[in-house]
C-alpha positions as a Markdown table, in Angstrom:
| # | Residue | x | y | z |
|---|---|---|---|---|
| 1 | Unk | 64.3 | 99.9 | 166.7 |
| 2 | Unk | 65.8 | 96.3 | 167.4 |
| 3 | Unk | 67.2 | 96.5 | 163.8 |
| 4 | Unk | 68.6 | 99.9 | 164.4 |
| 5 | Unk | 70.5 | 98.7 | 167.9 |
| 6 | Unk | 71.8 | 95.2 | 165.8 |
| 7 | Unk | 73.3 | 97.8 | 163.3 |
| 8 | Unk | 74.7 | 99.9 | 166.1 |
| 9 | Unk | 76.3 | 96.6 | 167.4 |
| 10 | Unk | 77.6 | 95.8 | 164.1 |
| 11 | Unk | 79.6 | 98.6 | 163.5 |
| 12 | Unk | 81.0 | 98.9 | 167.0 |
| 13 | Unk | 82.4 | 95.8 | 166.2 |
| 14 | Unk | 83.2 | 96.3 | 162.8 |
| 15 | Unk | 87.0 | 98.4 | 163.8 |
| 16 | Unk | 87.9 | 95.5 | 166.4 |
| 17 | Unk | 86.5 | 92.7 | 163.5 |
| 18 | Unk | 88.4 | 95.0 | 160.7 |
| 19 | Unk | 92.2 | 94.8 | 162.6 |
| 20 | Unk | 91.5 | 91.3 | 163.4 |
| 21 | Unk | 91.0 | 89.9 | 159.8 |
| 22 | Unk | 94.0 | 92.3 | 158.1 |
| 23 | Unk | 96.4 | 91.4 | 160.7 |
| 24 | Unk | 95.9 | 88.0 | 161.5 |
| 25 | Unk | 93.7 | 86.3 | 159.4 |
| 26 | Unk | 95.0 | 87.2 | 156.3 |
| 27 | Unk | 98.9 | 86.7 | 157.7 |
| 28 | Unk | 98.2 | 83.2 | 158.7 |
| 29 | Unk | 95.8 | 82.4 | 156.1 |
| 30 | Unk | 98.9 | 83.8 | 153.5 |
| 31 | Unk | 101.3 | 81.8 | 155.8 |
| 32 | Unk | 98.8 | 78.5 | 154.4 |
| 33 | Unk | 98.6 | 79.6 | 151.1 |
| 34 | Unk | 102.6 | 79.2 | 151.1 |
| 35 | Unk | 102.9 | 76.4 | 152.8 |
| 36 | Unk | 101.5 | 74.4 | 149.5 |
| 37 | Unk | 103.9 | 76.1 | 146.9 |
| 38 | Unk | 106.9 | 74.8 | 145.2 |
| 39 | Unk | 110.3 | 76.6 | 145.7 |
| 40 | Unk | 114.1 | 76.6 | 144.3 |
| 41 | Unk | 117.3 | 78.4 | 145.2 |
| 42 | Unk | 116.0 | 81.2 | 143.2 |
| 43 | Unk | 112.3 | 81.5 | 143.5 |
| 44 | Unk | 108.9 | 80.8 | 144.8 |
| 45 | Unk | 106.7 | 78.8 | 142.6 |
| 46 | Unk | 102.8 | 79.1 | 143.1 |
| 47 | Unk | 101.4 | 75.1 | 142.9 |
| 48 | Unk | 99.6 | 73.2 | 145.1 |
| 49 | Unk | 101.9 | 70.2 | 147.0 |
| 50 | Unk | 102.7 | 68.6 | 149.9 |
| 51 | Unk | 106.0 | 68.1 | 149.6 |
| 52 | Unk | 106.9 | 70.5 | 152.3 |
| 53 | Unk | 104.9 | 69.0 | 154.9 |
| 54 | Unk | 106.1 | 65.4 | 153.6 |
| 55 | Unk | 109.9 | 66.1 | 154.1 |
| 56 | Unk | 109.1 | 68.2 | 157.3 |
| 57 | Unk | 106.7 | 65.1 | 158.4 |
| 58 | Unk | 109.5 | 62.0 | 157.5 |
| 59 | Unk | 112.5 | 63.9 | 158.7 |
| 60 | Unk | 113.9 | 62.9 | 162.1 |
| 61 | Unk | 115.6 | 65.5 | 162.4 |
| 62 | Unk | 112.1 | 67.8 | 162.4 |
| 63 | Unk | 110.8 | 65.7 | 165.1 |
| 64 | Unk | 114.1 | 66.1 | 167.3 |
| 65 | Unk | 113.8 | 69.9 | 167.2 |
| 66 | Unk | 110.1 | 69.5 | 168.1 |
| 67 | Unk | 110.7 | 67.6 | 170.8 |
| 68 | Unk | 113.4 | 69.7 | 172.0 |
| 69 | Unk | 111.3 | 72.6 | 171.8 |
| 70 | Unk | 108.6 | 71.1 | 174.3 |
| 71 | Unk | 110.7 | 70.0 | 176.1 |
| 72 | Unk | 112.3 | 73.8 | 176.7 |
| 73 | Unk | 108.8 | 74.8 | 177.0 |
| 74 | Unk | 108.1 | 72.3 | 179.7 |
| 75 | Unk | 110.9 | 73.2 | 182.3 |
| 76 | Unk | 110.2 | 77.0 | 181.4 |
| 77 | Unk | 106.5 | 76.7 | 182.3 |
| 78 | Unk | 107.2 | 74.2 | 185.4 |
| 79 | Unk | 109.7 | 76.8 | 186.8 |
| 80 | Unk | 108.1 | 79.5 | 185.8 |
| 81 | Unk | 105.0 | 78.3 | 187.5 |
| 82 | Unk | 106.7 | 77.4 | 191.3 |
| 83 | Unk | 108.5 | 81.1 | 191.1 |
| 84 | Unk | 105.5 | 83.1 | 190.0 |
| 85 | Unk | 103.0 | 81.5 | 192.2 |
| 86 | Unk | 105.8 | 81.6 | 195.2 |
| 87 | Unk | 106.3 | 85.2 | 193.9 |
| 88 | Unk | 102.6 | 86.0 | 193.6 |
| 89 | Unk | 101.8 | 84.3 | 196.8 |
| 90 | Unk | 104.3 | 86.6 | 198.9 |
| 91 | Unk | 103.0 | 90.0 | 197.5 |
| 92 | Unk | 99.3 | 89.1 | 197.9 |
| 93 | Unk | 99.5 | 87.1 | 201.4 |
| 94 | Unk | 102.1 | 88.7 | 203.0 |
| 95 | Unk | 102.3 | 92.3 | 202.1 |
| 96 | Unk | 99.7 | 94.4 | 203.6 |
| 97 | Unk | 100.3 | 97.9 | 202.2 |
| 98 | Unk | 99.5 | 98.5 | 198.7 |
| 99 | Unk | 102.6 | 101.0 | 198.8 |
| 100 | Unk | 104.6 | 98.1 | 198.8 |
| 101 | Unk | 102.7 | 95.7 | 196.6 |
| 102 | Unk | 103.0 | 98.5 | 194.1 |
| 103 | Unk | 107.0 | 98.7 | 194.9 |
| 104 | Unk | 107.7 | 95.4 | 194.7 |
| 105 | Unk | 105.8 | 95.3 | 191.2 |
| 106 | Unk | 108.1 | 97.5 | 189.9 |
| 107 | Unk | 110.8 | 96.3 | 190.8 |
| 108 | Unk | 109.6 | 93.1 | 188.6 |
| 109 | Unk | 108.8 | 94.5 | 185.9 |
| 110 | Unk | 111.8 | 97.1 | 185.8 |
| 111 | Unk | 113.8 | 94.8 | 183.9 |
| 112 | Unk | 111.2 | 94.2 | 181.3 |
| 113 | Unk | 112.3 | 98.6 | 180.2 |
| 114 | Unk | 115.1 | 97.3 | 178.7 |
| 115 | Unk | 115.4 | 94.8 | 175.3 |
| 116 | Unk | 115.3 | 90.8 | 175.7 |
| 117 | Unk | 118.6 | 90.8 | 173.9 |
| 118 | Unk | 120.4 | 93.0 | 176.4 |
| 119 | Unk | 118.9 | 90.7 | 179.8 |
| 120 | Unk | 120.2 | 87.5 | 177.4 |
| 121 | Unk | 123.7 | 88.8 | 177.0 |
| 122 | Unk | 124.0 | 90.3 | 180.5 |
| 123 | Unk | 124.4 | 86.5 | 181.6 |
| 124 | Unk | 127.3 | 85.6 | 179.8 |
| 125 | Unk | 129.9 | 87.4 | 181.6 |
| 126 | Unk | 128.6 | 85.7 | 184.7 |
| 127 | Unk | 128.5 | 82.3 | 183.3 |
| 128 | Unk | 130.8 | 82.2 | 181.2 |
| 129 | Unk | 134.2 | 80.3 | 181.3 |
| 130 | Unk | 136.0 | 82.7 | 183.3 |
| 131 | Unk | 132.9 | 84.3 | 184.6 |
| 132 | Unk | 131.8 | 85.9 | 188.1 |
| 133 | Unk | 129.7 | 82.4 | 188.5 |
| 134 | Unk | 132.7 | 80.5 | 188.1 |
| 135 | Unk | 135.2 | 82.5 | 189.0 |
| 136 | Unk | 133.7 | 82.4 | 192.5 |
| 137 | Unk | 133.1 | 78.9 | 192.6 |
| 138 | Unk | 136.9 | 78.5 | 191.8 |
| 139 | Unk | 137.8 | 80.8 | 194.8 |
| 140 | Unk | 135.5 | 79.3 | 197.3 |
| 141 | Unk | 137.4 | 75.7 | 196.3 |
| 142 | Unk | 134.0 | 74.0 | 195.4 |
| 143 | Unk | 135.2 | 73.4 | 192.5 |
| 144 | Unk | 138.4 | 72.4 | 190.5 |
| 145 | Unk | 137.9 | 73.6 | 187.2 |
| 146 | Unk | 135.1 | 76.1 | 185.3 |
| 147 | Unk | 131.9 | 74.5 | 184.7 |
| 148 | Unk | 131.3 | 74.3 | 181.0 |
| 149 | Unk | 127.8 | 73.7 | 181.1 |
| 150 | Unk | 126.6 | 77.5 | 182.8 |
| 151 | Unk | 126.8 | 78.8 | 179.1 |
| 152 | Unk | 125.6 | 77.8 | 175.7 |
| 153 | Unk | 124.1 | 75.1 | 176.7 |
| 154 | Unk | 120.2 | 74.0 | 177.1 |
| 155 | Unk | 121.2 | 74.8 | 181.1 |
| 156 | Unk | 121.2 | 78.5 | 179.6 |
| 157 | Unk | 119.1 | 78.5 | 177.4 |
| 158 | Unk | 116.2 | 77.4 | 180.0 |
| 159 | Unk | 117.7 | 80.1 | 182.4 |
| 160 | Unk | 116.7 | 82.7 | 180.3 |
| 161 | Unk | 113.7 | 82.1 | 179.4 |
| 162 | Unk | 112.8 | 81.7 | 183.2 |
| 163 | Unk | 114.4 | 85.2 | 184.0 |
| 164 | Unk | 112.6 | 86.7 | 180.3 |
| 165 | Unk | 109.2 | 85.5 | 181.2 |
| 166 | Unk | 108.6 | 84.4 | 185.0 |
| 167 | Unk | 106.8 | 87.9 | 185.0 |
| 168 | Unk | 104.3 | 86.3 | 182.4 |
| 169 | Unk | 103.0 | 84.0 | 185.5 |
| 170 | Unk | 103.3 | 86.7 | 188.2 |
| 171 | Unk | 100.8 | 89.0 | 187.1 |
| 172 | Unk | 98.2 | 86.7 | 186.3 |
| 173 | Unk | 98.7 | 84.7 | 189.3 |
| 174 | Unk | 98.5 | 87.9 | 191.6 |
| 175 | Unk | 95.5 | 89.5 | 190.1 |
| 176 | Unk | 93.4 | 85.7 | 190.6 |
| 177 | Unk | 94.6 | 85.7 | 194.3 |
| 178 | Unk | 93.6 | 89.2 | 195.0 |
| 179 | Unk | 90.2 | 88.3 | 193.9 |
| 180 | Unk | 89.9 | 85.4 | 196.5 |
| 181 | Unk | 88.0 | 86.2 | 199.6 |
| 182 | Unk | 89.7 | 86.3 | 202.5 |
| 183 | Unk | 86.9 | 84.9 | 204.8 |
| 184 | Unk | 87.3 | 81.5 | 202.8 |
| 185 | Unk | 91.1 | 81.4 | 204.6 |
| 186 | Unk | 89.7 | 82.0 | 207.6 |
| 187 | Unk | 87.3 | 79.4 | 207.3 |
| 188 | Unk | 89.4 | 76.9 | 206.0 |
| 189 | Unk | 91.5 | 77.8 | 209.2 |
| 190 | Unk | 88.5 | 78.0 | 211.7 |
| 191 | Unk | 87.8 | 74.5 | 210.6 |
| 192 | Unk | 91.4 | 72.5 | 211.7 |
| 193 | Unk | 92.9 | 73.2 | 207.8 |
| 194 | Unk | 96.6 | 73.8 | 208.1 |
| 195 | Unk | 98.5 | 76.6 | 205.8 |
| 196 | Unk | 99.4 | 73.2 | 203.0 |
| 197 | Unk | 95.6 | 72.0 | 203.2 |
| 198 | Unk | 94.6 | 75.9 | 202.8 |
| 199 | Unk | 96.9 | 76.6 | 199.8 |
| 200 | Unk | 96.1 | 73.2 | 198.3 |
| 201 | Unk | 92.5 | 73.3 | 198.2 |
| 202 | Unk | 91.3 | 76.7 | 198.6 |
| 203 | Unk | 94.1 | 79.0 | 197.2 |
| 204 | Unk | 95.3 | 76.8 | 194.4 |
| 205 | Unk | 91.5 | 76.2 | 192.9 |
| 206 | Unk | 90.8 | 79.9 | 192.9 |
| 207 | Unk | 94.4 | 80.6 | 190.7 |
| 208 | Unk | 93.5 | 77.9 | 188.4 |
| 209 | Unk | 92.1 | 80.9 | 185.9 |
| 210 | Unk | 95.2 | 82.8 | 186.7 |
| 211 | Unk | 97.5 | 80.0 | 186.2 |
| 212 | Unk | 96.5 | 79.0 | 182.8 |
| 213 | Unk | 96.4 | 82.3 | 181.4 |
| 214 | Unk | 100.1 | 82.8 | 182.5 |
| 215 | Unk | 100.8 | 79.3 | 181.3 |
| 216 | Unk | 99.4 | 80.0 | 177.9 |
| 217 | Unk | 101.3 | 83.2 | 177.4 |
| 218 | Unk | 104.7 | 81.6 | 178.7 |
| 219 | Unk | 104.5 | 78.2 | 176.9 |
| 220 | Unk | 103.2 | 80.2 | 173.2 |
| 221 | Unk | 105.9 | 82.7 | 173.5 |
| 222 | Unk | 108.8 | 79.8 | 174.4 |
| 223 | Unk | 107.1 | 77.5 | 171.3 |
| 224 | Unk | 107.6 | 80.3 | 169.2 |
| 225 | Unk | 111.2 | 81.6 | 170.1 |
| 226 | Unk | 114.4 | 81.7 | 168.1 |
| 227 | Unk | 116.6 | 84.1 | 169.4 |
| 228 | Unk | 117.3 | 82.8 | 173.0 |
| 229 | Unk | 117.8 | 79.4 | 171.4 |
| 230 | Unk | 120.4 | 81.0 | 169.3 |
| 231 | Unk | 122.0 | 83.3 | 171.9 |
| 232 | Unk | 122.8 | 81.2 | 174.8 |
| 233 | Unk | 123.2 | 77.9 | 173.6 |
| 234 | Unk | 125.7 | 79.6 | 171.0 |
| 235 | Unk | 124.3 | 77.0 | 168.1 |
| 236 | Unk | 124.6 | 73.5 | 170.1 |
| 237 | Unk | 120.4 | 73.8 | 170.8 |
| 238 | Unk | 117.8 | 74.1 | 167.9 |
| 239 | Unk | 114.2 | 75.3 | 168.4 |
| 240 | Unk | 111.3 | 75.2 | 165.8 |
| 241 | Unk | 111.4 | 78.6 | 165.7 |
| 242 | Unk | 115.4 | 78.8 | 165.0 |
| 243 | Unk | 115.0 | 76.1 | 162.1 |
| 244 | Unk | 111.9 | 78.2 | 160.4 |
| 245 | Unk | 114.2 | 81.7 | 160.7 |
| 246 | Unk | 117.4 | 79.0 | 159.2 |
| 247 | Unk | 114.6 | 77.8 | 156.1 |
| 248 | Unk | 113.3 | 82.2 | 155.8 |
| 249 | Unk | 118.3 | 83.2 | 155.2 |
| 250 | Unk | 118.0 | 80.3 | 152.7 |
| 251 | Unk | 115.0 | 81.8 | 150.7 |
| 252 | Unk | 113.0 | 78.4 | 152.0 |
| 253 | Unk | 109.7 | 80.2 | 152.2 |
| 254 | Unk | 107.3 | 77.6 | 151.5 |
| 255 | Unk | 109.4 | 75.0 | 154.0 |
| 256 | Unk | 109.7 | 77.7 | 156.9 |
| 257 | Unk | 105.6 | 78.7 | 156.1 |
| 258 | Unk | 104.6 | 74.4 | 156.2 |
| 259 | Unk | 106.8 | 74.7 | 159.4 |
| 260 | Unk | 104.6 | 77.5 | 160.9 |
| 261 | Unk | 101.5 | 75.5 | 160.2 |
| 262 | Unk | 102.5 | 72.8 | 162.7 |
| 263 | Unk | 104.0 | 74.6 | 165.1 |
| 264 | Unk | 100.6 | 76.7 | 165.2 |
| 265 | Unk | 98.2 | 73.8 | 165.4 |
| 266 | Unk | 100.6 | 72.3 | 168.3 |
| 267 | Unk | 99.9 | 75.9 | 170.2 |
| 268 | Unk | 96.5 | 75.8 | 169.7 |
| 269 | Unk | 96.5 | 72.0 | 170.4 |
| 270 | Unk | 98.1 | 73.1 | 173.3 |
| 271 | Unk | 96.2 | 76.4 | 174.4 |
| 272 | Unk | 92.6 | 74.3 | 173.7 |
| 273 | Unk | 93.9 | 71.6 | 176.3 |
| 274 | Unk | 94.4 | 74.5 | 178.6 |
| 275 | Unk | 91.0 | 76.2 | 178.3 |
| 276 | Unk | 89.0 | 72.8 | 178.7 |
| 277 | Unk | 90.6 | 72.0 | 182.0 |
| 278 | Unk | 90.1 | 75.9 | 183.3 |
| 279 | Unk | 87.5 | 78.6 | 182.3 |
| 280 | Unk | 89.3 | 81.2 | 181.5 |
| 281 | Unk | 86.6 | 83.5 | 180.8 |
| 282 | Unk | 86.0 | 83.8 | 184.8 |
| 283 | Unk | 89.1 | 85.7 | 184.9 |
| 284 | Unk | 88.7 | 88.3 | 181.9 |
């Protein structure tokens, strides 16, 4: 009977296990494969080097974007992190109806029915040179002349990818501090604590799952992006993700594939470091 049940087990796995390994394992295990072979203007060639990683490894250049690229992903996650816990805080804390909690939910995620291109381009005519942001500015005389920095530029770059993915942190966020008892408040607040010392030590341990769930999604996606990069800083900015999609127009295969190797053992480099400081398992 036990042998019967392990077989049941198995192949109620077995569709999960099947879509797993055909659409990512093979992919990234393909991406690998690639990532050793030899390439000209022309053609792929099937060989085993490491020339790709070599002249991605040596070039300053690769370790510019890289560095650019966490550092995008940095301010994204810190900002992201102060407005969806600030965010998350006020709809679980503060509103009392569920009516409204569900409200102000949609009104979050109502721009998320609409592409990521179209909320990317819908800030250029309000930063842009003669833009509402600085037309305004102009007219209220706090300034003499448009600022040049609103658009294309890593200022906008980072702005988008704040307004694209704050949501990312919200949810998470929300749904670990509607799991906190609220008996712990009061008891933090029968015993002298003050609304700082109750936030910092009761409220802020019990999102820890929340927040590095919404910290892994936001900082994977930003790693990973190419086409805010390219929109709003209009080509002055460069991202990992822009310089494999440059490598993929010039039939680079191999060098865009050895690219996608590093940038996915930083992620998981990344994501690892996450999970050992929180267990994320108490949350799903």
């Amino acid at each position: 009977m036990s042998r019967i049940n392990a077989w049941i087990t198995y192949l109620q796995v077995a569709p999960l296990a099947l879509v797993f390994l055909l659409f990512l394992v093979v992919p990234i295990a393909t991406i690998i494969v690639v990532s050793f072979f030899d390439y000209n203007t022309t053609q792929i060639i099937p060989a085993f080097i490491l020339q790709n990683y070599d002249e991605l490894l040596t070039s300053p250049v690769t370790w510019r974007t890289y560095l650019q690229t966490i550092e995008f992903a940095a301010i994204t996650w810190v900002l992201t992190l102060v407005i969806g816990f600030a965010v998350a805080y006020f709809m679980a804390f503060h509103v009392r109806s569920p009516t409204v909690q569900t409200v102000l939910f949609l009104i979050c995620t109502i721009p998320f029915w609409t592409s990521n291109v179209i909320r990317m381009i819908s800030w250029i005519p309000f930063l842009g040179r003669n833009g509402l942001a600085n037309t305004t500015l102009l007219n209220l005389g706090l300034i003499r002349e448009p600022l040049e920095f609103l658009l294309f530029s890593d200022f906008a770059v980072v702005l988008a990818y704040v307004h694209l993915y704050t949501l990312f942190m919200v949810v998470p966020i929300f749904n670990s501090m509607m799991r906190i008892d609220r008996a712990l408040l009061e008891a933090a607040r029968d015993a002298g604590a003050s609304g700082w010392q109750t936030l910092w030590n009761v409220v802020v341990p019990l999102c820890k799952p929340g927040i590095a769930i919404g910290s892994i999604f936001v900082v994977t996606i930003v790693m990973g992006d190419f086409v805010t990069v390219r929109l709003m800083s209009g080509g002055q900015s460069a991202s990992v993700g822009l310089m494999m999609m440059n490598a993929m127009s010039l039939l680079q295969y191999p060098a865009a594939a050895a690219n996608a190797v590093i940038l996915l053992l930083l992620v998981l480099f990344t994501v690892a470091a996450m999970m050992r400081m929180v267990d994320i398992r108490k949350e799903l």
